[in-house]
MDTraj code that builds the backbone (N, CA, C; nanometers):
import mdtraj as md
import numpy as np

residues = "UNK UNK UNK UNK UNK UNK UNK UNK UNK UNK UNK UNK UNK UNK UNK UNK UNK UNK UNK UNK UNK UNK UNK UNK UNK UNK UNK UNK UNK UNK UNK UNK UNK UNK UNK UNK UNK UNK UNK UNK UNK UNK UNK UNK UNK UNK UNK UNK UNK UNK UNK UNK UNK UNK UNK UNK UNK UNK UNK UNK UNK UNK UNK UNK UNK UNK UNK UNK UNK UNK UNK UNK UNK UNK UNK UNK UNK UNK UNK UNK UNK UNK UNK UNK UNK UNK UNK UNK UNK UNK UNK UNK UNK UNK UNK UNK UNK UNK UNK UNK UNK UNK UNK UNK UNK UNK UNK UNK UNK UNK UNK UNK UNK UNK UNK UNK UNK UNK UNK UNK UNK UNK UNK UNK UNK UNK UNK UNK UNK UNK UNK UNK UNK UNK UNK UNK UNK".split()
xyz = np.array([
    [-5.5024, 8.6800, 17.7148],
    [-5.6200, 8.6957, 17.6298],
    [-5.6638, 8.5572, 17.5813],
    [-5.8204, 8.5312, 17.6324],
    [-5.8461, 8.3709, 17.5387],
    [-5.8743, 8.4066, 17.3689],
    [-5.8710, 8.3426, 17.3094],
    [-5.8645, 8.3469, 17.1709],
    [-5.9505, 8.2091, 17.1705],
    [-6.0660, 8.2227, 17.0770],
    [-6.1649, 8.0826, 17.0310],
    [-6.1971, 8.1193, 16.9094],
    [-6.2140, 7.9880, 16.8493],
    [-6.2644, 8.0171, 16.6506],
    [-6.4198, 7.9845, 16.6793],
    [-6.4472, 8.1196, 16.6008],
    [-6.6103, 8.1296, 16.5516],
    [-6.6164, 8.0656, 16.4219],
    [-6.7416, 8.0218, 16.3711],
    [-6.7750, 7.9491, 16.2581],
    [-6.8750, 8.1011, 16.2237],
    [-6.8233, 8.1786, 16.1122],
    [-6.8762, 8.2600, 16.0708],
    [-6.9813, 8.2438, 15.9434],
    [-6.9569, 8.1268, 15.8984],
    [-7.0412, 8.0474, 15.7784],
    [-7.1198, 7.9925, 15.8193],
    [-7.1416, 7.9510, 15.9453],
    [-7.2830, 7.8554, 16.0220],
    [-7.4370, 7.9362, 16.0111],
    [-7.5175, 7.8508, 15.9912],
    [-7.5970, 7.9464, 15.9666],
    [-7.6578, 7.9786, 16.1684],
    [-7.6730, 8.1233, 16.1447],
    [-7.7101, 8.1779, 16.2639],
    [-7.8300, 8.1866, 16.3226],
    [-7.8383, 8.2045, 16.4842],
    [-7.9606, 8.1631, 16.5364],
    [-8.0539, 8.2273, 16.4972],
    [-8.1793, 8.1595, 16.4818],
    [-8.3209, 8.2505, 16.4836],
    [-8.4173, 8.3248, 16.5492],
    [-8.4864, 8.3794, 16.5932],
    [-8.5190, 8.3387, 16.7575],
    [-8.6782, 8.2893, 16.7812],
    [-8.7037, 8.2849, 16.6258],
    [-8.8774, 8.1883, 16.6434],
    [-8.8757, 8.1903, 16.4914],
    [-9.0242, 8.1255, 16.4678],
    [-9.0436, 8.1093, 16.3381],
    [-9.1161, 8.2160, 16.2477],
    [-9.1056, 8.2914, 16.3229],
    [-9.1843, 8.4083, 16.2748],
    [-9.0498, 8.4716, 16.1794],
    [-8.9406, 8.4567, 16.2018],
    [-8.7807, 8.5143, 16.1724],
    [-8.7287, 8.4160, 16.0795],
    [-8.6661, 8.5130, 16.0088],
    [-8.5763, 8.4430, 15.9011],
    [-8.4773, 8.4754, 15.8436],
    [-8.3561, 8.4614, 15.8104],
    [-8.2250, 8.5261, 15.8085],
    [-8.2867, 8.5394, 15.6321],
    [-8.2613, 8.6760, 15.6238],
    [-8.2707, 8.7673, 15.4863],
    [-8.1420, 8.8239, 15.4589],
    [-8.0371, 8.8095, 15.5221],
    [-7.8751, 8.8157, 15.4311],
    [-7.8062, 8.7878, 15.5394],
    [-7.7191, 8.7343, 15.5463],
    [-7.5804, 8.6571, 15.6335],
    [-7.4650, 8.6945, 15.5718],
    [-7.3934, 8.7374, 15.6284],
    [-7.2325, 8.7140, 15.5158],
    [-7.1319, 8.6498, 15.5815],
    [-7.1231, 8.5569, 15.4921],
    [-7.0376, 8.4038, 15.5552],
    [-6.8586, 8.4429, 15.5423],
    [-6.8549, 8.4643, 15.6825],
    [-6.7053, 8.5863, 15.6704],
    [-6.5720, 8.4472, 15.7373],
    [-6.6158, 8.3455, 15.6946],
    [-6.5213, 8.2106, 15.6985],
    [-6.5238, 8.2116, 15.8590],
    [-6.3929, 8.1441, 15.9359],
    [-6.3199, 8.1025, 16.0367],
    [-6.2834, 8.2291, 16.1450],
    [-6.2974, 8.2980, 16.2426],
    [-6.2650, 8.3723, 16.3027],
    [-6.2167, 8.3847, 16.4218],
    [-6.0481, 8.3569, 16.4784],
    [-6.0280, 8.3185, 16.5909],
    [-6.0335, 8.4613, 16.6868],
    [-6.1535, 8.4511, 16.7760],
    [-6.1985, 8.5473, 16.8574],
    [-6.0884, 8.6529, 16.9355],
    [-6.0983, 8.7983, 16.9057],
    [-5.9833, 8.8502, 17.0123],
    [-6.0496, 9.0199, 16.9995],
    [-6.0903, 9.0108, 17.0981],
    [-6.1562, 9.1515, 17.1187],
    [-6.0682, 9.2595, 17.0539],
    [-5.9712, 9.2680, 17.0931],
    [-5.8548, 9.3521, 17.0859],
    [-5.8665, 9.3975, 16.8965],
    [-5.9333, 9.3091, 16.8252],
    [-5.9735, 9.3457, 16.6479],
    [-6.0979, 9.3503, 16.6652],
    [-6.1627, 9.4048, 16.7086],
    [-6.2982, 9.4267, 16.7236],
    [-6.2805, 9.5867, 16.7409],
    [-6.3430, 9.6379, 16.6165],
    [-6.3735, 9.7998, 16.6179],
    [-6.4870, 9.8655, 16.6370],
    [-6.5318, 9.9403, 16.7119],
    [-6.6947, 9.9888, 16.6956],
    [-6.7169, 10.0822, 16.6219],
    [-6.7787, 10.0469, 16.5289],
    [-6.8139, 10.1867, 16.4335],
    [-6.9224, 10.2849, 16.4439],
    [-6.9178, 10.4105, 16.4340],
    [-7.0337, 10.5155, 16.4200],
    [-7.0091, 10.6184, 16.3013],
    [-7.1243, 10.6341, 16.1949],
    [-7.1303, 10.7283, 16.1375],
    [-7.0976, 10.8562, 16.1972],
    [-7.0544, 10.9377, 16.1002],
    [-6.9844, 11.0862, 16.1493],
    [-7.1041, 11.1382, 16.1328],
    [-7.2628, 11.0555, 16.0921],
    [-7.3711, 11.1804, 16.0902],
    [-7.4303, 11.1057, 16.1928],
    [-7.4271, 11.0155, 16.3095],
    [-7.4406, 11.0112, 16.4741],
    [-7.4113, 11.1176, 16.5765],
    [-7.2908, 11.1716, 16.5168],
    [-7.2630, 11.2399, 16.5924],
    [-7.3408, 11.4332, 16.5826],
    [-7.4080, 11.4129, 16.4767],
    [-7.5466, 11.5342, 16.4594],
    [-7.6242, 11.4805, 16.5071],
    [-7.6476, 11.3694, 16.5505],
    [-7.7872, 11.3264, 16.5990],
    [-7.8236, 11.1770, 16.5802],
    [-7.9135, 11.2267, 16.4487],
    [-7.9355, 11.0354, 16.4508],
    [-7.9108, 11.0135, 16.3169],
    [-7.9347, 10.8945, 16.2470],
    [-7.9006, 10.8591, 16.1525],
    [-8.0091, 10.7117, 16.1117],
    [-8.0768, 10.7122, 15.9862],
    [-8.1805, 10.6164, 15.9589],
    [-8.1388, 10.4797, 15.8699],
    [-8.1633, 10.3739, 15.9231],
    [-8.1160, 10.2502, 15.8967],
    [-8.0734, 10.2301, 15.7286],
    [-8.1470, 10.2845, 15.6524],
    [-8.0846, 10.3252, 15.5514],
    [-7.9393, 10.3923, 15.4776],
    [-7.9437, 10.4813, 15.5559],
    [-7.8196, 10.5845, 15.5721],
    [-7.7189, 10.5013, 15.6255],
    [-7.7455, 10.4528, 15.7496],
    [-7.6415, 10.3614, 15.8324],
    [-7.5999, 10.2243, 15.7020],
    [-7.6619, 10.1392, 15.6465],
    [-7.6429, 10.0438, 15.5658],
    [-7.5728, 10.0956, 15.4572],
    [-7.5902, 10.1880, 15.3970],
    [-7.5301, 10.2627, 15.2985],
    [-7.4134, 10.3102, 15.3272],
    [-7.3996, 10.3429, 15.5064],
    [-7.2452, 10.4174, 15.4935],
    [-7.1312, 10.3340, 15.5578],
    [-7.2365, 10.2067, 15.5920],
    [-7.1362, 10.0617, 15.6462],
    [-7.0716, 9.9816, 15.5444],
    [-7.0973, 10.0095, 15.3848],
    [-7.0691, 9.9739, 15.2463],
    [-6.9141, 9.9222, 15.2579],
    [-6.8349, 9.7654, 15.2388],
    [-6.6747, 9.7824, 15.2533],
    [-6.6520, 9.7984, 15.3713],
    [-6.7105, 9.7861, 15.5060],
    [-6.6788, 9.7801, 15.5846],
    [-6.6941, 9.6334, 15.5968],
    [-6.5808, 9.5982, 15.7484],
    [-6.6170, 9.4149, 15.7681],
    [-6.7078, 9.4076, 15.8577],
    [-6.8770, 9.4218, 15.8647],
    [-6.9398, 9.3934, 16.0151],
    [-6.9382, 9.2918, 16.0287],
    [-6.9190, 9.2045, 16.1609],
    [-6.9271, 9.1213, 16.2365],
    [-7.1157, 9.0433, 16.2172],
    [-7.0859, 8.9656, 16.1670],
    [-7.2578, 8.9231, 16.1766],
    [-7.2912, 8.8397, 16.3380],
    [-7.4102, 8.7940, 16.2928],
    [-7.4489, 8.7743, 16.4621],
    [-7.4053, 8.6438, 16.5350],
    [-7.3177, 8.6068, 16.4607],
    [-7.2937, 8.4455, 16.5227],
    [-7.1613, 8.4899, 16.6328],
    [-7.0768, 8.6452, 16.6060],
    [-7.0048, 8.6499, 16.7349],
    [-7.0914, 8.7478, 16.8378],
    [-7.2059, 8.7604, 16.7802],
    [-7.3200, 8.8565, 16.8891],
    [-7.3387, 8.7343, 17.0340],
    [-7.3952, 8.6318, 16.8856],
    [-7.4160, 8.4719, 16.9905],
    [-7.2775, 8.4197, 17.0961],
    [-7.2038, 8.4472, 16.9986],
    [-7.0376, 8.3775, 17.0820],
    [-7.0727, 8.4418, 17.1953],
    [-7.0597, 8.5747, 17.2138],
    [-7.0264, 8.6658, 17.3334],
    [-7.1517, 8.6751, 17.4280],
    [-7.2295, 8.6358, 17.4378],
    [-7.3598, 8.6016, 17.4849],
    [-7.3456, 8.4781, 17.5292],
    [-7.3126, 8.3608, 17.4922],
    [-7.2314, 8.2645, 17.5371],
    [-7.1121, 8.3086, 17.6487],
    [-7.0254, 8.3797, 17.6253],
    [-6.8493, 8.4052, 17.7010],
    [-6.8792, 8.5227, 17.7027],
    [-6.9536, 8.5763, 17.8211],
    [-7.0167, 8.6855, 17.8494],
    [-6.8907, 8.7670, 17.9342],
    [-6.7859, 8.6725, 18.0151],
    [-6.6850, 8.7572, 18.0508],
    [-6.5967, 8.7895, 17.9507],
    [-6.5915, 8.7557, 17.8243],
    [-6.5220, 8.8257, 17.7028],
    [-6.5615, 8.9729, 17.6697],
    [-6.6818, 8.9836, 17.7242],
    [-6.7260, 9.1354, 17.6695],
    [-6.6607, 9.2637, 17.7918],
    [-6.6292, 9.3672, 17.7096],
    [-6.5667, 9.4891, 17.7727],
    [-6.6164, 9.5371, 17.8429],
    [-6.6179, 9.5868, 17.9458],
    [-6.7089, 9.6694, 18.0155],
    [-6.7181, 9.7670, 17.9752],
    [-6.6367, 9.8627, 17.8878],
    [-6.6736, 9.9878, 17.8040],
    [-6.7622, 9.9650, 17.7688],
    [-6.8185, 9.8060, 17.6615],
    [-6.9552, 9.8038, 17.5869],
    [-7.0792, 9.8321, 17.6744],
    [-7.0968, 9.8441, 17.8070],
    [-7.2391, 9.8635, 17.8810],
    [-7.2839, 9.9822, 17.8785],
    [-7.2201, 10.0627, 17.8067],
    [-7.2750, 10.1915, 17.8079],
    [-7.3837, 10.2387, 17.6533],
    [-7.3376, 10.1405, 17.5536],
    [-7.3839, 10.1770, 17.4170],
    [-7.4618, 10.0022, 17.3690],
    [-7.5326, 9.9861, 17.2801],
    [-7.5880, 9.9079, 17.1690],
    [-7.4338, 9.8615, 17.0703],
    [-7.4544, 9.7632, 17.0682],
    [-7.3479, 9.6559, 16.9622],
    [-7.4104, 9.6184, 16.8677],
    [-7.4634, 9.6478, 16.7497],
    [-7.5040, 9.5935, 16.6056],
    [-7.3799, 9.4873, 16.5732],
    [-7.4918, 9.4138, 16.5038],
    [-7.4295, 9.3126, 16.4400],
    [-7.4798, 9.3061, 16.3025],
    [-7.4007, 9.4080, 16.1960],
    [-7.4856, 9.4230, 16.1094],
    [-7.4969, 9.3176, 15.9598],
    [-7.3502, 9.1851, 15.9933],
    [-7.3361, 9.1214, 15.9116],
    [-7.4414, 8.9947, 15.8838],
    [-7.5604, 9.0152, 15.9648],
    [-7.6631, 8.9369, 15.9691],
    [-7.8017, 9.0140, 15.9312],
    [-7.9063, 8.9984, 15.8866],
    [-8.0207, 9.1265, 15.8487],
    [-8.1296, 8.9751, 15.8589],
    [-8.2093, 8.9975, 15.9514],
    [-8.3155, 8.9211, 15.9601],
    [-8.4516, 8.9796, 15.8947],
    [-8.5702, 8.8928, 15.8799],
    [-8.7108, 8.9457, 15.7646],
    [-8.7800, 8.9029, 15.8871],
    [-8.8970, 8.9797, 15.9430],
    [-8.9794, 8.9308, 16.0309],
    [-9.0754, 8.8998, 15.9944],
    [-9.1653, 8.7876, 15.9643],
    [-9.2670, 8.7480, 15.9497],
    [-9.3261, 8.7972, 15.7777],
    [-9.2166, 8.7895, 15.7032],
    [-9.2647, 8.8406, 15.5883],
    [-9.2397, 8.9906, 15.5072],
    [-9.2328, 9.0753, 15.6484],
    [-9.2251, 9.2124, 15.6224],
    [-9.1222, 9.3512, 15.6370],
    [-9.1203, 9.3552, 15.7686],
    [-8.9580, 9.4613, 15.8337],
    [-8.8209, 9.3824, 15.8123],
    [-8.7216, 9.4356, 15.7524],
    [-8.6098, 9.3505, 15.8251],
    [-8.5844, 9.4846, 15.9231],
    [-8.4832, 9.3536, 16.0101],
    [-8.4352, 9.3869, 16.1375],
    [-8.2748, 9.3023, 16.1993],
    [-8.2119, 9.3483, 16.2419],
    [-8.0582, 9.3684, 16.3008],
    [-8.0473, 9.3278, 16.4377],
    [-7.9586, 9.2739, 16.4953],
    [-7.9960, 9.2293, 16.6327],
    [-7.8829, 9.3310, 16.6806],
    [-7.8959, 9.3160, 16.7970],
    [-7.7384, 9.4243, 16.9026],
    [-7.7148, 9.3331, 16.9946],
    [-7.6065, 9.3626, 17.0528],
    [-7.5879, 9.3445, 17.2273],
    [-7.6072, 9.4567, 17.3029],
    [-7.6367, 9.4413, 17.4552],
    [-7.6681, 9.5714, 17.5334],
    [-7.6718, 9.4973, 17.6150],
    [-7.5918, 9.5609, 17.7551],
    [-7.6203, 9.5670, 17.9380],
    [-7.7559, 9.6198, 17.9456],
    [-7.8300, 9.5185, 18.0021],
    [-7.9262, 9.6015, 18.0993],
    [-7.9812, 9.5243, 18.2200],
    [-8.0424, 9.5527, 18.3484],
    [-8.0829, 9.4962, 18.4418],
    [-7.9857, 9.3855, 18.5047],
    [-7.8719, 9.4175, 18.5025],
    [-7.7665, 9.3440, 18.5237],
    [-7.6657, 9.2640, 18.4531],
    [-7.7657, 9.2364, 18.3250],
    [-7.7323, 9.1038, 18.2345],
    [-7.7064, 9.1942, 18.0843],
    [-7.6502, 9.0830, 18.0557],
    [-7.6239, 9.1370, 17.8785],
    [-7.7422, 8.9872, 17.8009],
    [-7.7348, 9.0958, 17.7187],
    [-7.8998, 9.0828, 17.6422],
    [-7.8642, 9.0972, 17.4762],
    [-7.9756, 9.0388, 17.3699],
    [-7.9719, 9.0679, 17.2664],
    [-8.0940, 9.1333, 17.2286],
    [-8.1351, 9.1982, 17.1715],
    [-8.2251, 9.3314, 17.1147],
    [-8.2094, 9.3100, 16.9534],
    [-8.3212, 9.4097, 16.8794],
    [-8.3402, 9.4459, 16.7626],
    [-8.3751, 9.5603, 16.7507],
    [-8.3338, 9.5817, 16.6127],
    [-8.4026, 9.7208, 16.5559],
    [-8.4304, 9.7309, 16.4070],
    [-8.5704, 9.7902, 16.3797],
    [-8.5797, 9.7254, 16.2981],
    [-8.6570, 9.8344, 16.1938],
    [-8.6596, 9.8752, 16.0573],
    [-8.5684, 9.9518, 15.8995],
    [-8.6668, 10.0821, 16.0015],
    [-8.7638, 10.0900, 16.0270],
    [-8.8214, 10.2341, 16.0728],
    [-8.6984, 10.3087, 16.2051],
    [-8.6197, 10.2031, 16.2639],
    [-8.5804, 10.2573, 16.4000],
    [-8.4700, 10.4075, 16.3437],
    [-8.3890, 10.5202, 16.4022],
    [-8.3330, 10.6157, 16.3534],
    [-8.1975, 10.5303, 16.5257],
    [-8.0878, 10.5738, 16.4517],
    [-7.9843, 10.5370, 16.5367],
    [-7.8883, 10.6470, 16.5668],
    [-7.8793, 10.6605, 16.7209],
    [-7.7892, 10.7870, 16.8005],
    [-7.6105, 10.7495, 16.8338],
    [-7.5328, 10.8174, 16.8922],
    [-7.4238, 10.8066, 16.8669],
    [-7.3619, 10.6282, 16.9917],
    [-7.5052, 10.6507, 17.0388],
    [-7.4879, 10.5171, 17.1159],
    [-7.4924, 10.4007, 17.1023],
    [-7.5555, 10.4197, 16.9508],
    [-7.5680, 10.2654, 16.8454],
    [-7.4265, 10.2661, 16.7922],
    [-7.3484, 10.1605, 16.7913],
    [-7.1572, 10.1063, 16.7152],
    [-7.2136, 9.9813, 16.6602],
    [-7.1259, 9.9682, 16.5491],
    [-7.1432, 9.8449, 16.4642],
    [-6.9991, 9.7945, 16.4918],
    [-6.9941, 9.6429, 16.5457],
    [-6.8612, 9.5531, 16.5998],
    [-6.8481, 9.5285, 16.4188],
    [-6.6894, 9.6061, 16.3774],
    [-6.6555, 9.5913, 16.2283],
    [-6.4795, 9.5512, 16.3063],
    [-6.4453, 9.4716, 16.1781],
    [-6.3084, 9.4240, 16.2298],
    [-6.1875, 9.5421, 16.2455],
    [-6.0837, 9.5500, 16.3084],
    [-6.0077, 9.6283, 16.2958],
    [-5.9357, 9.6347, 16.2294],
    [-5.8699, 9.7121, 16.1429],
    [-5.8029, 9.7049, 16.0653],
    [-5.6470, 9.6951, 16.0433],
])
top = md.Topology()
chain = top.add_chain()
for i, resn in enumerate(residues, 1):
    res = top.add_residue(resn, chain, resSeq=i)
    for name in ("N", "CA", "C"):
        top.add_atom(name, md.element.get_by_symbol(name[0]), res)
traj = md.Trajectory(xyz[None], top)
């Protein structure tokens, strides 16, 4: 297993100027190991969906992973599981403001061959295929 330290206090990427990090949580030094990486889903995903609200509220005390190991693994793209190509990876320890108005959450996701980063953003409703990368315990 490789093991690398993330800088979880750095401030994280943007992806234009239209974006602006509206909460970060600076979760110190993190030497990378999938193997503590938990995916979380509300038990009300599994009725259906669940609204970004609800989801933030029931991620409360949990450790999410903010987006600077979204970035790592997007970087060390053979670090990622192949279980993950089937579902969305939130990274909910990061909450971006777009242009003044929505915030919005980035993910990881397989698609068209490649792994990719995405958003979603306070209107989106989330299915049992959305997991939030929270540490293991």
């Amino acid at each position: 297993m490789i093991n690398k330290i993330i800088d979880l206090c750095a401030q994280p990427f943007t992806p234009d100027f239209f974006w602006r990090t509206e909460e970060h949580h600076q979760q110190g030094f993190w030497e990378f190991d999938v193997r503590k990486i938990s995916l979380y889903f509300s038990e009300k995903q599994k009725e259906g969906v669940i609204k970004w609200d609800e989801w933030r509220t029931d991620l409360a005390g949990k450790f999410a992973f903010n987006a600077n190991v979204l970035d790592f693994l997007l970087e060390n793209q053979y670090l990622i599981p192949e279980a993950w190509k089937s579902i969305k990876v939130f990274f909910w320890g990061t909450i971006y403001r777009h242009f003044g108005s929505d915030l919005r959450v980035r993910y990881l996701y397989f698609a068209d061959g490649i792994w990719q980063w995405g958003f979603a953003w306070v209107l989106d409703e989330f299915n049992v295929d959305c997991q939030v990368a929270t540490l293991k315990l």
